[in-house]
N, C-alpha and C positions, 0 to 999 in steps of 0.2 A: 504494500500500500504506500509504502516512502516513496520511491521514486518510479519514472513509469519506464516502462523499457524503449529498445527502439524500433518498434514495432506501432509503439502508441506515437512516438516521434514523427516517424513516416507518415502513420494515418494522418499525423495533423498537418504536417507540410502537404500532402497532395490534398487538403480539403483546401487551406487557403490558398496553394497555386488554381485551384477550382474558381474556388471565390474573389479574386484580386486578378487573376491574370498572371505571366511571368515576364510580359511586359511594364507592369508597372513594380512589381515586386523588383526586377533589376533596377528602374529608373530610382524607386526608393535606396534600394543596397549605394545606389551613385552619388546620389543627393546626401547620404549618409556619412558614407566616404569621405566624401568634399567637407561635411562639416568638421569632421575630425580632424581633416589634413589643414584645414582653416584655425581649428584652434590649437592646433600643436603649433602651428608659425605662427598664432600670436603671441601663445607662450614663448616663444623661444625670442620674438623679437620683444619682448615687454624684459626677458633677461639680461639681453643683449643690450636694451639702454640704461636698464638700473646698473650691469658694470660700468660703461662709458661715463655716469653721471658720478658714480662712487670712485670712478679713477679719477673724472674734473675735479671733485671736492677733493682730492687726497693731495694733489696737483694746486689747488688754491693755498690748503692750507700750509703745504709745505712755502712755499712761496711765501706768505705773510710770514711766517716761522722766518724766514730768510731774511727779509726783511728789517725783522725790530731786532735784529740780532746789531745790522749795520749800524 
């Protein structure tokens, strides 16, 4: 009763390629795709400026440090 085999699997995927089509079932898999490839590069560029931003600040304050030493 835990979990269902792959037999109840299959029944269910060919009920909703029945019911949806496996034309739009792909065009969904696409769209889905796309979203994930969309927020993995946002992630990655939201990373990419918090370094740049943390190396400018590290880059300033060395410089003022420089500075009042003169």
């Amino acid at each position: 009763m835990g979990s269902f085999s792959i037999w109840h699997w299959l029944v269910v995927l060919v009920v909703v390629a029945l019911v949806f089509g496996t034309k739009k079932l792909r065009n969904l898999g696409g769209d889905l795709g796309g979203a994930v490839k969309g927020f993995k590069q946002a992630m990655n560029d939201e990373q990419n400026t918090s370094v740049i931003e943390h190396a400018v600040n590290d880059t300033d304050s060395v410089n003022s440090k420089a500075k009042h030493k003169q």
